[in-house]
C-alpha positions as CSV (number, residue, x, y, z in Angstrom):
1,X,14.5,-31.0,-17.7
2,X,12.6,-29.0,-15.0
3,X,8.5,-29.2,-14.5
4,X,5.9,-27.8,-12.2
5,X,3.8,-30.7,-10.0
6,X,1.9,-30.1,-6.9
7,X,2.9,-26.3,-6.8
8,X,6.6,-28.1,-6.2
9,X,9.4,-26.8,-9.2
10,X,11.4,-30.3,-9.6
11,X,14.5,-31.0,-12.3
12,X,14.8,-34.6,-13.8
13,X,18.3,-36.3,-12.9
14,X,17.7,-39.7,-14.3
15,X,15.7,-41.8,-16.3
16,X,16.4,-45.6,-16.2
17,X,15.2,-49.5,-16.2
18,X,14.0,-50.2,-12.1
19,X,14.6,-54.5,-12.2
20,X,12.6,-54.4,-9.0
21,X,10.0,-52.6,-10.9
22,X,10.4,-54.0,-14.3
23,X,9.9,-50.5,-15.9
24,X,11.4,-47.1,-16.5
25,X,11.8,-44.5,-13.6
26,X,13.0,-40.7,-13.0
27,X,15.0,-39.7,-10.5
28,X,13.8,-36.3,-9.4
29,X,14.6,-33.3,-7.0
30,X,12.7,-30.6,-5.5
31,X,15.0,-27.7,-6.4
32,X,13.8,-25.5,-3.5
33,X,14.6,-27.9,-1.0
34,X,18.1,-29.3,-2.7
35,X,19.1,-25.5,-2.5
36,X,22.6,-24.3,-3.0
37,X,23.3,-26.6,-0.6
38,X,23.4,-29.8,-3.2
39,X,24.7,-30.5,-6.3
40,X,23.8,-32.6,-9.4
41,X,26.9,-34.7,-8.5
42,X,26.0,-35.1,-4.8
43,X,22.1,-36.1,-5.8
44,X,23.4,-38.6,-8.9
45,X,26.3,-40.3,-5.6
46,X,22.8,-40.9,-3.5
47,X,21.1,-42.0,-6.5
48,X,23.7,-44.7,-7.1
49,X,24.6,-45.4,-3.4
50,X,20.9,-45.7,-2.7
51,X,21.2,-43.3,0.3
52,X,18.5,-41.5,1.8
53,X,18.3,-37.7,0.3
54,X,14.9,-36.2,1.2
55,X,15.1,-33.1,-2.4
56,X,15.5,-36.3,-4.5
57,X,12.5,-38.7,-5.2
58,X,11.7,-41.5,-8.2
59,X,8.4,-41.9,-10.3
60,X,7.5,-44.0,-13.0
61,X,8.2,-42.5,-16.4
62,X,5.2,-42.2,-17.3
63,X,3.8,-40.3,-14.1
64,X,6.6,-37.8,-14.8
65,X,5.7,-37.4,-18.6
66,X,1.8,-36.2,-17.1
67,X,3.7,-34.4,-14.7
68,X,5.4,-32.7,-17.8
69,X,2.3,-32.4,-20.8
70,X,0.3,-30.9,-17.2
71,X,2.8,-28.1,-16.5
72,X,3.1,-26.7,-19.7
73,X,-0.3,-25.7,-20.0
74,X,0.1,-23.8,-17.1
């Protein structure tokens, strides 16, 4: 799933329960900056290995959803 926020084109990797949270997140990328030079796999192995990647970020579920509903109206 990609959407539009902030003038920044991201694409949804993830959606699952945060226990530090206690609630559902996305894990996100900013496609521009992931490039060519970073794959789905690569992001999803940071993801899991909780490593740094600056293209790939996590929001609540619902704050994406906005992000979502706002960028189709655009």
């Amino acid at each position: 799933m990609a959407f539009e926020e902030g003038g920044v084109d991201w694409m949804a990797l993830a959606v699952e329960w945060d226990t530090g949270l206690e609630g559902v997140v996305v894990w996100h990328c900013d496609v521009d900056m992931a490039g060519e030079d970073l794959d789905e796999e690569e992001m999803d192995l940071a993801r899991t290995e909780g490593l740094g990647l600056a293209p790939l970020e996590c929001s609540s579920a619902a704050e994406v959803q906005s992000w979502i509903k706002e960028s189709r109206f655009r």
